[in-house]
MDAnalysis code that builds the backbone (N, CA, C; Angstrom):
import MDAnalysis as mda
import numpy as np

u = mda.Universe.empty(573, n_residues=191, atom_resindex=np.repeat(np.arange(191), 3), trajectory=True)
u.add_TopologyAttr("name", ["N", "CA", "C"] * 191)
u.add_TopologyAttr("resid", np.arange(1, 192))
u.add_TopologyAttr("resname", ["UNK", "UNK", "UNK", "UNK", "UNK", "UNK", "UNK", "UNK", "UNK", "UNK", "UNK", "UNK", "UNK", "UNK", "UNK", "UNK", "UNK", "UNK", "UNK", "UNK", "UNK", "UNK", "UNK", "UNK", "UNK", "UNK", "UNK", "UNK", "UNK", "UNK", "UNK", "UNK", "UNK", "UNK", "UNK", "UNK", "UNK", "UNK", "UNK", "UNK", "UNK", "UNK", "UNK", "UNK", "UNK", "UNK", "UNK", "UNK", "UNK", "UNK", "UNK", "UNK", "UNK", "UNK", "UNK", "UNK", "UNK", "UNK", "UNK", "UNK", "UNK", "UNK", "UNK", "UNK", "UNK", "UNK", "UNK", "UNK", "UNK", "UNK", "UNK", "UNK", "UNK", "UNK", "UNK", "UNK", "UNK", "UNK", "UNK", "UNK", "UNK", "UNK", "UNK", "UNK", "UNK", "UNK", "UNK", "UNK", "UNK", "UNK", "UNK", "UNK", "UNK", "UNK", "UNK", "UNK", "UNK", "UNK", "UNK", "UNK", "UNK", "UNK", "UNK", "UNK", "UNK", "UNK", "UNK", "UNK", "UNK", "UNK", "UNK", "UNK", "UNK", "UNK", "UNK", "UNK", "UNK", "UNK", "UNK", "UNK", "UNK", "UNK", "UNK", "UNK", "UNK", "UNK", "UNK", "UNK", "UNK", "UNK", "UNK", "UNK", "UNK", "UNK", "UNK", "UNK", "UNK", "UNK", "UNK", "UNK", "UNK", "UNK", "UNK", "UNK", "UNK", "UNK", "UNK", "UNK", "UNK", "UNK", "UNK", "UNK", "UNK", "UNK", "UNK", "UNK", "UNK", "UNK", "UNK", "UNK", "UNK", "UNK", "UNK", "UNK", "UNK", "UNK", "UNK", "UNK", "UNK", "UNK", "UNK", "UNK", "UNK", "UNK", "UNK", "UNK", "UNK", "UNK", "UNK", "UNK", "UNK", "UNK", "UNK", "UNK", "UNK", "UNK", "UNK", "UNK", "UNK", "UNK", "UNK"])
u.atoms.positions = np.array([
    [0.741, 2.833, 13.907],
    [1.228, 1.710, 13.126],
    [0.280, 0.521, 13.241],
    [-0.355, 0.463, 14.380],
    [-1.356, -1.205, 14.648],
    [-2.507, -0.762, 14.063],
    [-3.318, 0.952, 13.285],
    [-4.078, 0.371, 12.354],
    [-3.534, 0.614, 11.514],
    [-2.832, 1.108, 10.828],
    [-2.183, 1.052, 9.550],
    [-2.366, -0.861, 9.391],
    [-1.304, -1.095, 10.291],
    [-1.617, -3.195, 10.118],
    [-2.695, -3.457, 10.058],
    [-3.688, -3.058, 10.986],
    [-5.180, -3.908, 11.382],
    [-5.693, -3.679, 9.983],
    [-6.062, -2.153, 9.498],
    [-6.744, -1.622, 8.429],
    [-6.258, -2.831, 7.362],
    [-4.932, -2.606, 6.799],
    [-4.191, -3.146, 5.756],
    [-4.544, -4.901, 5.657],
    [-4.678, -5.698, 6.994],
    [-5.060, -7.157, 7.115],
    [-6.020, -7.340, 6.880],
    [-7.534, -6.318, 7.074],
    [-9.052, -6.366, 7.304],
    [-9.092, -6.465, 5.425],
    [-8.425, -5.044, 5.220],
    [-8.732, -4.779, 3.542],
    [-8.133, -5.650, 2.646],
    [-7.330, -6.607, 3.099],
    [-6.700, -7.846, 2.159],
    [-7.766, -9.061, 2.035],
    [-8.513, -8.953, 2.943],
    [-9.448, -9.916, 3.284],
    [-10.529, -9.594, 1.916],
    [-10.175, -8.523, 1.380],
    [-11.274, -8.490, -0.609],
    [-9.985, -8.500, -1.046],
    [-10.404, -9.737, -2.057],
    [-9.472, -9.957, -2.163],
    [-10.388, -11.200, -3.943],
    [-8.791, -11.016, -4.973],
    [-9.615, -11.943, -6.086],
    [-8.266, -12.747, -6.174],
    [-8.584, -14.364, -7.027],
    [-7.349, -15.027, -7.202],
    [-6.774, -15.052, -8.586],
    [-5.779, -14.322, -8.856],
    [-5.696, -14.157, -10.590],
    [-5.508, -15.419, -11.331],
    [-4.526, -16.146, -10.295],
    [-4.131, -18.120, -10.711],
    [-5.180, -18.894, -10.269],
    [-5.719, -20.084, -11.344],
    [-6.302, -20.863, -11.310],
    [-6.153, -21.611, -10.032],
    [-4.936, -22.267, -10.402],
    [-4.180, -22.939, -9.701],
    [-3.309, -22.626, -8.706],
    [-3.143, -21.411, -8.008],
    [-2.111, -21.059, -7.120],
    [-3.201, -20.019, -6.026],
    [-2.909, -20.026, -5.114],
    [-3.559, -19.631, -4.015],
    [-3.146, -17.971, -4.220],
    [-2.216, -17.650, -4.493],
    [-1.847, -16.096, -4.756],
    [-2.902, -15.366, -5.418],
    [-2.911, -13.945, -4.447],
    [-4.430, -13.402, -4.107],
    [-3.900, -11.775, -4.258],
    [-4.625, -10.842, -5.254],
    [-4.338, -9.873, -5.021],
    [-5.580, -9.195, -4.029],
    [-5.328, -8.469, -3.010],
    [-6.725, -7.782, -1.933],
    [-6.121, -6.110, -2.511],
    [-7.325, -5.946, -1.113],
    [-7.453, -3.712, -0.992],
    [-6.464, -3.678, -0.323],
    [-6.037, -4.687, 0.254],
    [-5.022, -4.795, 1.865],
    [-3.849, -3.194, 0.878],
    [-3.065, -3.798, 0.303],
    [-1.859, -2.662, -0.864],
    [-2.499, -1.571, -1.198],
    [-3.447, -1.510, -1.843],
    [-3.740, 0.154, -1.174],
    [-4.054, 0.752, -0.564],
    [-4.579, -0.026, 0.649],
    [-4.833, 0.666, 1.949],
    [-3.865, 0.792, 2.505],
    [-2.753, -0.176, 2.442],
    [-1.447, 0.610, 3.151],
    [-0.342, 1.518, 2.349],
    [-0.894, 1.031, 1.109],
    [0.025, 2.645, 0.163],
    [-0.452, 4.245, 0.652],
    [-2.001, 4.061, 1.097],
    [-3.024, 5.279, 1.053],
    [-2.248, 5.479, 2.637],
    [-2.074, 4.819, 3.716],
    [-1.736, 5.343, 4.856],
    [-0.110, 6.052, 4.615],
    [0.444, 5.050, 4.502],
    [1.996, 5.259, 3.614],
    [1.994, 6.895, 3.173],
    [1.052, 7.165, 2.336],
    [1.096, 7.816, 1.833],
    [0.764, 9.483, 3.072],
    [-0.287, 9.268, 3.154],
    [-0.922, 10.115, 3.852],
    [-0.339, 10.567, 5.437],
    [0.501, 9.535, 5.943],
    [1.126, 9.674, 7.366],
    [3.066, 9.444, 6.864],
    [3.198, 10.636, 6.365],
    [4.940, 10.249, 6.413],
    [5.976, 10.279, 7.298],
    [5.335, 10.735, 8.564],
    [5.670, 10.455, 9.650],
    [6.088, 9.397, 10.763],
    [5.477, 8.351, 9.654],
    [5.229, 7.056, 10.152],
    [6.663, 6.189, 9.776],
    [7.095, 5.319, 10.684],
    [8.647, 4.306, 10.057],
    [8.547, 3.760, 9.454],
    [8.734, 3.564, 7.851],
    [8.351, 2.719, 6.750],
    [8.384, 1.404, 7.193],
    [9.529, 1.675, 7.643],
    [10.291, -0.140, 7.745],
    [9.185, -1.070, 8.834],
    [9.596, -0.257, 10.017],
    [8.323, -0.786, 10.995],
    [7.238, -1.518, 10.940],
    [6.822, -0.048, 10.432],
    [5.162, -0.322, 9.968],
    [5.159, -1.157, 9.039],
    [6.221, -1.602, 8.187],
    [5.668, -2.826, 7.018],
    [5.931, -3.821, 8.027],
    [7.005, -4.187, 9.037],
    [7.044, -5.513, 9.301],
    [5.882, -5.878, 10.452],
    [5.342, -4.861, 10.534],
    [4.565, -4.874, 11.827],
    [3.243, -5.405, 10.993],
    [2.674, -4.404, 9.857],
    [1.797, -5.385, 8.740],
    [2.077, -6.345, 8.331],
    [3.210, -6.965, 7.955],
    [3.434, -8.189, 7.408],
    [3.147, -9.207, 8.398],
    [3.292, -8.536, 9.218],
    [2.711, -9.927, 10.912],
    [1.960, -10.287, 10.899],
    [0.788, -8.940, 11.052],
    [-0.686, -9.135, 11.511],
    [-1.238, -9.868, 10.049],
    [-1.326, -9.456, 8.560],
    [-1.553, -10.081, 7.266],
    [-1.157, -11.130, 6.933],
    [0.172, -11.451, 8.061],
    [0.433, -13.483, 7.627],
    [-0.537, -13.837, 8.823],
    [-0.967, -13.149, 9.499],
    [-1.833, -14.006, 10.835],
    [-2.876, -14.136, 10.026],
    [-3.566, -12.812, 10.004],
    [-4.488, -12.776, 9.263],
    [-4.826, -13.621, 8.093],
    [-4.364, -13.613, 6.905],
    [-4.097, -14.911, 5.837],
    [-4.173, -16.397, 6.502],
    [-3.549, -16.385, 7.350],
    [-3.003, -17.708, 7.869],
    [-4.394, -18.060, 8.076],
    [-5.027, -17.422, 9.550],
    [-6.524, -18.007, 9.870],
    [-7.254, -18.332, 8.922],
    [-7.116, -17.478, 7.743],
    [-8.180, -17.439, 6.844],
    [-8.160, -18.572, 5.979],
    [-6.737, -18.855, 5.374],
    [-6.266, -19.855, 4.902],
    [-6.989, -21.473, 5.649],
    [-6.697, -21.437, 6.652],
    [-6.907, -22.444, 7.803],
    [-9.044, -22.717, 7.668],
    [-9.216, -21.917, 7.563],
    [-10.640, -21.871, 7.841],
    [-11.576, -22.445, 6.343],
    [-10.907, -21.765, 5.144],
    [-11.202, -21.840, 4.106],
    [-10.714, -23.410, 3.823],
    [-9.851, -24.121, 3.411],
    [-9.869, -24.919, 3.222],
    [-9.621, -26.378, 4.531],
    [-10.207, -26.064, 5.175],
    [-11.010, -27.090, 6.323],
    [-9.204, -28.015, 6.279],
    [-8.070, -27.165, 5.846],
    [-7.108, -27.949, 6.790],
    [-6.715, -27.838, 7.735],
    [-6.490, -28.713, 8.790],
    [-5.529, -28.743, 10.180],
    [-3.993, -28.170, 10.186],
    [-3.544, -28.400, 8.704],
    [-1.824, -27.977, 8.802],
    [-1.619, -26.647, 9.516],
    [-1.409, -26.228, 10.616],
    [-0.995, -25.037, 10.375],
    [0.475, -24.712, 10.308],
    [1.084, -25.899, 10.058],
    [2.186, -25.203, 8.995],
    [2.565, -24.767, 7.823],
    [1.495, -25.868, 7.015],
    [0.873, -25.555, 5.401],
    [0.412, -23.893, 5.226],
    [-0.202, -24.135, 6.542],
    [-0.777, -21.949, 6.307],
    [0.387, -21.285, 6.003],
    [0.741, -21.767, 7.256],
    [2.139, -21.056, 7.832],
    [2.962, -20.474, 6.038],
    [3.868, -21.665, 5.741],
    [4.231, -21.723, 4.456],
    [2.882, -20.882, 3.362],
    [2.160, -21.530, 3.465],
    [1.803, -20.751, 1.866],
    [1.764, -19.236, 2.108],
    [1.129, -18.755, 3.139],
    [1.449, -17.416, 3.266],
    [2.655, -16.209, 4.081],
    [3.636, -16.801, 3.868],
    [4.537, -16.394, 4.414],
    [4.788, -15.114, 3.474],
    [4.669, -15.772, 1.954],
    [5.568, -14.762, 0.924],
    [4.354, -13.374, 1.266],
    [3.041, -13.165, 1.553],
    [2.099, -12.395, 1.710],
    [2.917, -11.467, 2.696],
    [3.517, -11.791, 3.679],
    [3.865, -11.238, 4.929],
    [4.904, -10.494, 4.328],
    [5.991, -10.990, 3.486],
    [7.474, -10.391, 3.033],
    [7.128, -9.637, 2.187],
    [5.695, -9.456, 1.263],
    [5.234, -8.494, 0.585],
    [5.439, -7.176, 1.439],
    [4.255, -7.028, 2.462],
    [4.407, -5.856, 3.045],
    [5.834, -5.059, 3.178],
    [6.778, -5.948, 3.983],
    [7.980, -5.989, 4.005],
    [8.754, -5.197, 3.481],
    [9.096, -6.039, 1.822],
    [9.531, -5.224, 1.006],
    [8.952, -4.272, 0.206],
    [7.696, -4.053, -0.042],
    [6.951, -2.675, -0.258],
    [7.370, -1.373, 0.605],
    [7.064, -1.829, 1.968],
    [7.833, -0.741, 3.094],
    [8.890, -0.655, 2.521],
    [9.804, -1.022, 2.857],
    [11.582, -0.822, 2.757],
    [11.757, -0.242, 1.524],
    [10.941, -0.774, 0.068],
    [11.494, 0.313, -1.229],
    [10.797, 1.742, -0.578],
    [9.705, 1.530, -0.344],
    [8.973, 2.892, -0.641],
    [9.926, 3.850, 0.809],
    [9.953, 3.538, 1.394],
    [10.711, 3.938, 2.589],
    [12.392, 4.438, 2.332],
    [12.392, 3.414, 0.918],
    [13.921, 4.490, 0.615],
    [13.766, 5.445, -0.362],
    [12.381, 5.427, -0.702],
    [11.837, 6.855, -1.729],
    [10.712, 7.800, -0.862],
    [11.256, 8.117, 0.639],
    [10.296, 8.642, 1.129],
    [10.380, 10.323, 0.988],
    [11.827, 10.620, 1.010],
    [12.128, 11.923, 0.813],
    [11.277, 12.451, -0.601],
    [11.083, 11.717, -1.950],
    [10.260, 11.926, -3.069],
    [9.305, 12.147, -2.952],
    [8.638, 11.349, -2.240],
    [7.355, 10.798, -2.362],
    [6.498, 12.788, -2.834],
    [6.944, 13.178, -1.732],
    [6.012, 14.507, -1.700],
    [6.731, 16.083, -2.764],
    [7.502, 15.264, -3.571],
    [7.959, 16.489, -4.042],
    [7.790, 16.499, -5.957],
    [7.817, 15.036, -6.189],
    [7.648, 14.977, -7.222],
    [6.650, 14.634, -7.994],
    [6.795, 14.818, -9.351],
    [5.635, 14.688, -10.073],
    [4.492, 13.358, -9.778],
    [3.642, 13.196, -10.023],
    [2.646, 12.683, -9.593],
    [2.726, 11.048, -10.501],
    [3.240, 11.270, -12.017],
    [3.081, 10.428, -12.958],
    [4.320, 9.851, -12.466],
    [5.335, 10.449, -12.243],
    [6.729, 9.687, -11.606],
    [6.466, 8.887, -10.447],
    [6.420, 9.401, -9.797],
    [5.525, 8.821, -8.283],
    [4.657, 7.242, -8.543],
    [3.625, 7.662, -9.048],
    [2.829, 6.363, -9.471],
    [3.937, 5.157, -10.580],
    [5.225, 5.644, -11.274],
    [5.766, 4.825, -11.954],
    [6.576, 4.324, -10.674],
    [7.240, 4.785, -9.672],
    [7.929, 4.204, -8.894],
    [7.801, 3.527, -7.834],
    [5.613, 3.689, -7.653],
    [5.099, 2.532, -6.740],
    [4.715, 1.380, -7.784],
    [4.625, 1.753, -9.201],
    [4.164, 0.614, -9.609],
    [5.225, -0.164, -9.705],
    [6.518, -0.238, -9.893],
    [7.503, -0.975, -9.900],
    [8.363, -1.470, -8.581],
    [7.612, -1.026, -7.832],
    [8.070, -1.269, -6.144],
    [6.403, -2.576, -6.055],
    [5.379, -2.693, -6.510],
    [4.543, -3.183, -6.438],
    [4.767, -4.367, -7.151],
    [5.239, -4.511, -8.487],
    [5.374, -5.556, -9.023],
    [6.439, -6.507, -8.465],
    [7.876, -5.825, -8.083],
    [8.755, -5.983, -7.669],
    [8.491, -6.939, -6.237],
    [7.430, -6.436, -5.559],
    [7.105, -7.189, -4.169],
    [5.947, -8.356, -4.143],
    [5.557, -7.909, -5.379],
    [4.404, -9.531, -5.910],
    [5.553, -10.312, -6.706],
    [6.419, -9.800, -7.244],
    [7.398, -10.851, -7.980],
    [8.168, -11.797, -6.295],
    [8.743, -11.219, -5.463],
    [9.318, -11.584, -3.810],
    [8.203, -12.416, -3.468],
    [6.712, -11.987, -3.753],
    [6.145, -12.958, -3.091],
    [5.877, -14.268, -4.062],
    [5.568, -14.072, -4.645],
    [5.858, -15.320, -5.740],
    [7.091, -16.339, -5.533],
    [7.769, -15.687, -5.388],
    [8.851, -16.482, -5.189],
    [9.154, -17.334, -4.009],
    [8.929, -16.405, -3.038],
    [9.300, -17.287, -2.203],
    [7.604, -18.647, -1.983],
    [6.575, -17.844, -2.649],
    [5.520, -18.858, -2.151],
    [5.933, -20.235, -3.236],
    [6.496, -20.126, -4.370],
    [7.051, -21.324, -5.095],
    [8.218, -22.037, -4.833],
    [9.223, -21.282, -3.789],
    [9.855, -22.014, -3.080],
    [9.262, -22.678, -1.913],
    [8.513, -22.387, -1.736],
    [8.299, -23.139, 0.143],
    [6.869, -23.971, -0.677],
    [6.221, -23.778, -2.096],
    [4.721, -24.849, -1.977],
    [5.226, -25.122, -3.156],
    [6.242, -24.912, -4.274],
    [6.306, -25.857, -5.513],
    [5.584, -25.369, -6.394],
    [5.369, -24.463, -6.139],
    [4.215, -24.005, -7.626],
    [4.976, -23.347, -8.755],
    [4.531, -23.242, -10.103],
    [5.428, -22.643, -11.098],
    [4.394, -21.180, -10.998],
    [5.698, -20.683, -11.210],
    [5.511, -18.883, -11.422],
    [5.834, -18.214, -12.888],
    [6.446, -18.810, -13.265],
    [7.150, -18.359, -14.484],
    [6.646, -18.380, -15.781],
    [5.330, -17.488, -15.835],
    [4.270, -17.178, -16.848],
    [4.382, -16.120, -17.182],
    [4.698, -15.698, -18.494],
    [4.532, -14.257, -18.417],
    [3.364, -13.981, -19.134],
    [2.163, -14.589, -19.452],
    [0.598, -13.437, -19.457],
    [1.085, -12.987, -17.722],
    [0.826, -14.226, -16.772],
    [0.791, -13.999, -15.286],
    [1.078, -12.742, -14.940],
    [2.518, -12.769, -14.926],
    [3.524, -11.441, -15.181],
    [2.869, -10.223, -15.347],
    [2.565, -10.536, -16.902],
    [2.042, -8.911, -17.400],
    [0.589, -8.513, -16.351],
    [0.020, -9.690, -16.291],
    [-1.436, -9.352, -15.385],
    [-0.354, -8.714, -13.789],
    [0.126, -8.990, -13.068],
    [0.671, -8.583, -11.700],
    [0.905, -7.250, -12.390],
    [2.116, -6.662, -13.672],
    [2.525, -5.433, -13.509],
    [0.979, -4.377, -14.155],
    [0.140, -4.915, -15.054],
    [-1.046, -3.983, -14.942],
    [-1.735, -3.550, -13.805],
    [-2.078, -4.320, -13.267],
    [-2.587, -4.259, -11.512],
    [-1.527, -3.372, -10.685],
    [-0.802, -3.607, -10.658],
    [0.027, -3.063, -9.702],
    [0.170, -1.262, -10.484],
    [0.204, -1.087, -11.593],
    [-0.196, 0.517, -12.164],
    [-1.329, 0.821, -11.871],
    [-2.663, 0.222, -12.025],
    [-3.450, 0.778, -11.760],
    [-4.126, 0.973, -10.066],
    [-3.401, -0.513, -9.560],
    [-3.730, 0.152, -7.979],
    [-2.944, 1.626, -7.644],
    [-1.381, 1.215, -7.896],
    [-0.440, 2.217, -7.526],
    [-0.809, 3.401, -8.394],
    [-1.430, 3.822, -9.260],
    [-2.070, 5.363, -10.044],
    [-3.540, 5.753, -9.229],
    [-4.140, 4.837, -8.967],
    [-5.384, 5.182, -8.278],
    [-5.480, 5.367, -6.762],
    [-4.344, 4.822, -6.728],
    [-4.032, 5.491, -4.825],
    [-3.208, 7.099, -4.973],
    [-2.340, 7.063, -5.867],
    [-1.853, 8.049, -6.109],
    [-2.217, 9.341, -6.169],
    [-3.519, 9.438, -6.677],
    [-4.100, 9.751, -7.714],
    [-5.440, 10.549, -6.641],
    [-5.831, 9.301, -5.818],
    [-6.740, 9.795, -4.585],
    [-6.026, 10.525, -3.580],
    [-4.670, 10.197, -3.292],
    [-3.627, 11.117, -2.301],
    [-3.573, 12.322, -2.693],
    [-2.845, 12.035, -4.012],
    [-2.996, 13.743, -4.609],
    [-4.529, 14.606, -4.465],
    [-5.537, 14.236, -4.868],
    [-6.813, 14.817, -4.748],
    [-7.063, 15.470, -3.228],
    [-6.772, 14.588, -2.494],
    [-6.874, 15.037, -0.600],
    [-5.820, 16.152, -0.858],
    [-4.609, 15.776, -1.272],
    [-3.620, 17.049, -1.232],
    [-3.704, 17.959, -1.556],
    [-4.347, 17.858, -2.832],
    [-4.381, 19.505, -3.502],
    [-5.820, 20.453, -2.710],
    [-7.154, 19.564, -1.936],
    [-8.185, 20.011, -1.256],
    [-7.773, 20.601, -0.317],
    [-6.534, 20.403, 0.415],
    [-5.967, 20.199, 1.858],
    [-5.491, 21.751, 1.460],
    [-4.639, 21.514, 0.424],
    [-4.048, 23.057, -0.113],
    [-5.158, 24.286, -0.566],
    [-5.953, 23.630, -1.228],
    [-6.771, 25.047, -0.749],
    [-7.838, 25.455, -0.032],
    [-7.826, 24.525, 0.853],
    [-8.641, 25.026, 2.357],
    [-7.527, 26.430, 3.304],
    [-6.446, 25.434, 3.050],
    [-5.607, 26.272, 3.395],
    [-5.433, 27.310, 3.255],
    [-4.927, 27.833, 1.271],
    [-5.210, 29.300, 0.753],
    [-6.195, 29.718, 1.383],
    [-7.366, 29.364, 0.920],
    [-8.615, 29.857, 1.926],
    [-8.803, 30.839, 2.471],
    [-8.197, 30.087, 3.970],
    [-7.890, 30.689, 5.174],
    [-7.041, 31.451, 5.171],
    [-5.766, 31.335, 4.183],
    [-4.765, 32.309, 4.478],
    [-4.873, 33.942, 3.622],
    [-6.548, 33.566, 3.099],
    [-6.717, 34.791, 2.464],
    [-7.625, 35.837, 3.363],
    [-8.464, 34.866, 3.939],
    [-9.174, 35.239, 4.796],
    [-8.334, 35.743, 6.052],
    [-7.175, 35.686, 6.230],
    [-6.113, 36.548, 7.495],
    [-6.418, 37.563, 6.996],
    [-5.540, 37.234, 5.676],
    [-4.750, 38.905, 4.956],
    [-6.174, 39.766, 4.861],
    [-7.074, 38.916, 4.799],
    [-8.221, 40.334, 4.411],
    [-8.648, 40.692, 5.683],
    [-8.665, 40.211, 6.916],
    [-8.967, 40.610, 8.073],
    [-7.801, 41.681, 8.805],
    [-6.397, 41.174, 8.609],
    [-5.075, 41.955, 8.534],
    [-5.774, 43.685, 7.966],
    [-5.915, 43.363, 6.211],
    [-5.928, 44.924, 5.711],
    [-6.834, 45.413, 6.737],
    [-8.227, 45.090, 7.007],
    [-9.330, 45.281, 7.754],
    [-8.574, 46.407, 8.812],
    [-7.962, 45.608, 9.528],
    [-7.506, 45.665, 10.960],
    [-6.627, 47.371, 10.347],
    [-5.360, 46.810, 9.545],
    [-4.682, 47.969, 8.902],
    [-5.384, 49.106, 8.641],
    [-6.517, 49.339, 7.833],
    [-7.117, 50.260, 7.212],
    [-8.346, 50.755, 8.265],
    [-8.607, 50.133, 9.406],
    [-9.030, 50.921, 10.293],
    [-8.389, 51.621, 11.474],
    [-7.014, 51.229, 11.291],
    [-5.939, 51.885, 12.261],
    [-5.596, 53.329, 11.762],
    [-4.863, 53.129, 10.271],
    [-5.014, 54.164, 9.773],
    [-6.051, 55.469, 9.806],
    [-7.311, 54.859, 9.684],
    [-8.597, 55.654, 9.806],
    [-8.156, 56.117, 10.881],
])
């Protein structure tokens, strides 16, 4: 879980600002922790998001702090809080679609992170315009968060599946390579 966080805080750090005017930042941080998410389902959704949301408001925070040469660190504090409740609630939806995740179609899948994605940039929005005053309520804005959020959430998807289906036939592979060592074994017993 602490690199799932570390990874996920490092990779938020690329990062572009879609608002002129608003500090709200989309990074790699979201698909690097969709791609772990994804790849370790073993892992406690819930956990592991609040445990990222820690280290990524620390993380943010310093960065915040450094970048604009202020002293507040409660100003950090506040502006990136909603960053932290992102992780958060990303975990917790995707975590109540974990039983799916691996069974269903691929195009379904990517529709139900992209709307768990928008859904958790809409949470963070919000609360970052409650705690700094900023207006949110744009919808180009809008439509720009839910494009992004399809194409991160299809292209992580998309790379999971690719490892998956490689994974599967390394596997066949090998499991052909038994059976032909099996007959081997069989057909010289017989002999």
């Amino acid at each position: 879980m602490t690199i799932v966080a570390l990874a996920t805080a490092i990779g938020a750090q690329f990062k572009i600002n879609p608002f002129q005017e608003d500090l709200f930042r989309i990074g790699l941080g979201v698909s690097i922790f969709l791609f772990f998410l994804l790849m370790m389902p073993h892992l406690p959704y819930v956990k592991t998001g609040i445990l990222t949301g820690i280290v990524s408001f620390i993380f943010q925070s310093i960065d915040w702090l450094v970048q604009t040469s202020s002293p507040s660190i409660l100003d950090s504090m506040l502006n990136n809080l909603g960053a932290g409740l992102y992780y958060i609630a990303f975990a917790y939806a995707i975590g109540r679609l974990k039983d799916r995740l691996h069974v269903s179609q691929p195009l379904l899948i990517g529709g139900w992170i992209t709307a768990i994605d928008f859904g958790s940039n809409i949470l963070e929005l919000l609360v970052r315009g409650l705690l700094s005053g900023t207006n949110i309520f744009h919808l180009q804005e809008w439509l720009y968060l839910l494009v992004v959020a399809g194409l991160r959430s299809y292209f992580v998807t998309g790379l999971y599946n690719s490892i998956s289906i490689r994974q599967m036939r390394l596997i066949h592979a090998e499991q052909e390579k038994r059976i032909e060592q099996m007959l081997n074994v069989n057909s010289g017993l017989y002999g």
